[in-house]
C-alpha positions, -999 to +999 in steps of 0.1 A: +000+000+000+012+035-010+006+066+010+020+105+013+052+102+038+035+133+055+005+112+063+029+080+069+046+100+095+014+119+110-003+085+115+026+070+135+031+098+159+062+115+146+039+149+147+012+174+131+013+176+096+029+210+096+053+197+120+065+168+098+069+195+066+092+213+089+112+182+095+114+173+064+135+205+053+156+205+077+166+170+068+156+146+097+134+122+074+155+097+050+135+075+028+157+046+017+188+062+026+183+093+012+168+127+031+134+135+016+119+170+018+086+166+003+057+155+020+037+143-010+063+119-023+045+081-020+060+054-003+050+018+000+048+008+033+057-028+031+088-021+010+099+016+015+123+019+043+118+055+061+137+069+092+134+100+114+164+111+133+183+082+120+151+057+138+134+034+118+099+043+115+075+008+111+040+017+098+012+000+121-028+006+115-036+004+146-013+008+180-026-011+214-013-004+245-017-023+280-008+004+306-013-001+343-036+027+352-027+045+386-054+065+404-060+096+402-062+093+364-097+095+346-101+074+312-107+095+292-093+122+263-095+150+276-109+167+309-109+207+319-100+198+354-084+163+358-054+142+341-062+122+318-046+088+310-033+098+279-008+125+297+010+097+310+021+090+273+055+095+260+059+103+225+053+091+199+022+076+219+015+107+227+005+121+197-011+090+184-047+099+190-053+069+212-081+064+233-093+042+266-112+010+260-138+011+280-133+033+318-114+027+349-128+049+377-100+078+392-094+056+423-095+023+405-056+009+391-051-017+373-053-026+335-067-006+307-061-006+271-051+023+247-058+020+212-069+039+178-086+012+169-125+019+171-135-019+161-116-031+185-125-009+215-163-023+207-156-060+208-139-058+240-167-032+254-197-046+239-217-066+270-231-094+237-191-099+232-186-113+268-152-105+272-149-110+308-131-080+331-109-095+365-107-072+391-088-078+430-113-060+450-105-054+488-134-052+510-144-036+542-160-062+560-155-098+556-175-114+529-198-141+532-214-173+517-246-155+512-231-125+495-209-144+469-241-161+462-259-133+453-227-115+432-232-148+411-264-151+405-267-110+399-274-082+413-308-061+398-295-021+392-334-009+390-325+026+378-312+010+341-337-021+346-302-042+343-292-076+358-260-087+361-245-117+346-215-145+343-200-126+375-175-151+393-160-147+429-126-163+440-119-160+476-085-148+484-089-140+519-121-129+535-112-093+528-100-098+493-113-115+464-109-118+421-144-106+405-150-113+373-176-098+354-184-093+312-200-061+315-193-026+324-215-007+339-210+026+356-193+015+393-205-019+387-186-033+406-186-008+436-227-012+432-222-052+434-206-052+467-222-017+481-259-039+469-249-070+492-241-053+524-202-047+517-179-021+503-154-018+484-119-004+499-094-008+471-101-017+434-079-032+408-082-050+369-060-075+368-070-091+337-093-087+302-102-116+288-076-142+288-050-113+292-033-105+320-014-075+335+019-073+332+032-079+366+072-058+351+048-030+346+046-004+375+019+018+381+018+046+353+038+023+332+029+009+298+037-012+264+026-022+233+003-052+233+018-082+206-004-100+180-005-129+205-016-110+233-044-099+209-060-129+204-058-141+244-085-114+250-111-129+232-109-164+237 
């Protein structure tokens, strides 16, 4: 496939369109070797080789990113008041126009997934999908038979006339279990415990589908998700 270098650039993060015209005459692109200065010139992406400061430069569609959210962060593009998860981005990230799948409250850590992919971002958010959400929730009082019960069979949120479904508890301690749930609702999972008597203390997603966090990834960290990785979320 052939495309402007401009828009070869733009679409990987290097910058603005006007941005990459100015590094193109002042000679930081090479295109096979040699520095190109015009931003309409075509290249072939699987053959053309292009470098910016002396860095390859690999043409992806789409760019996915597992980062382990820390609080304080909303998921989201852009808010007038609070940080956003994308301003813990680096570039090039950070001028990829990525966005959060799905949400991650501002006091909940844990795993959340950047992309620019808009298909995507619906399989994995998309309740009929049934990609399934692990969270280690920590719990104020200890929970009981009765109350895992209930989380499994569902929990009835009359104000959107919604039941919840396919939710799983694993006891860690009496204080601290995995929840697994497939969809997504606003403080679902805050609601679930808050609607059996208990509360939750500390909240974290540990896994999305058959993905995992990264345990080598520290809070505020991130990396790019592999091809492999990709398919583990929805199987």
């Amino acid at each position: 496939m052939k495309i402007r270098i401009d828009r070869f650039l733009c679409h990987m993060g290097i910058g603005s369109r006007s941005e990459i015209k100015k590094f193109l005459k002042t000679c930081r692109v090479k295109l096979n070797g040699k520095f190109e200065k015009s931003p309409n010139t075509q290249v072939d992406i699987d053959k053309d080789e292009i470098l910016f400061d002396d860095e390859i430069v690999i043409y992806k569609e789409f760019t996915y990113l597992m980062l382990n959210k820390p609080k304080d962060y909303i998921s989201a593009t852009f808010d007038p008041k609070l940080p956003t998860v994308l301003e813990l981005l680096e570039f090039p990230y950070s001028n990829m126009e990525l966005f959060p799948v799905g949400r991650l409250d501002i006091d909940t850590t844990g795993f959340l997934i950047l992309t620019n992919d808009g298909k995507f971002s619906y399989n994995v958010t998309n309740p009929k999908k049934k990609v399934n959400k692990k969270y280690l929730v920590t719990l104020r009082d200890d929970i009981s038979s009765n109350q895992i019960e209930s989380l499994e069979n569902g929990i009835y949120f009359e104000k959107e006339d919604f039941t919840t479904e396919n939710a799983k508890v694993e006891e860690i301690s009496k204080r601290e279990i995995y929840l697994t749930i497939s969809e997504g609702k606003f403080h679902q999972v805050k609601r679930m415990l808050e609607y059996v008597g208990n509360e939750v203390l500390e909240l974290k997603r540990v896994s999305i589908g058959n993905l995992s966090l990264d345990e080598k990834l520290e809070l505020g960290e991130y990396r790019e998700i592999t091809n492999t990785e990709l398919e583990e979320i929805f199987k």
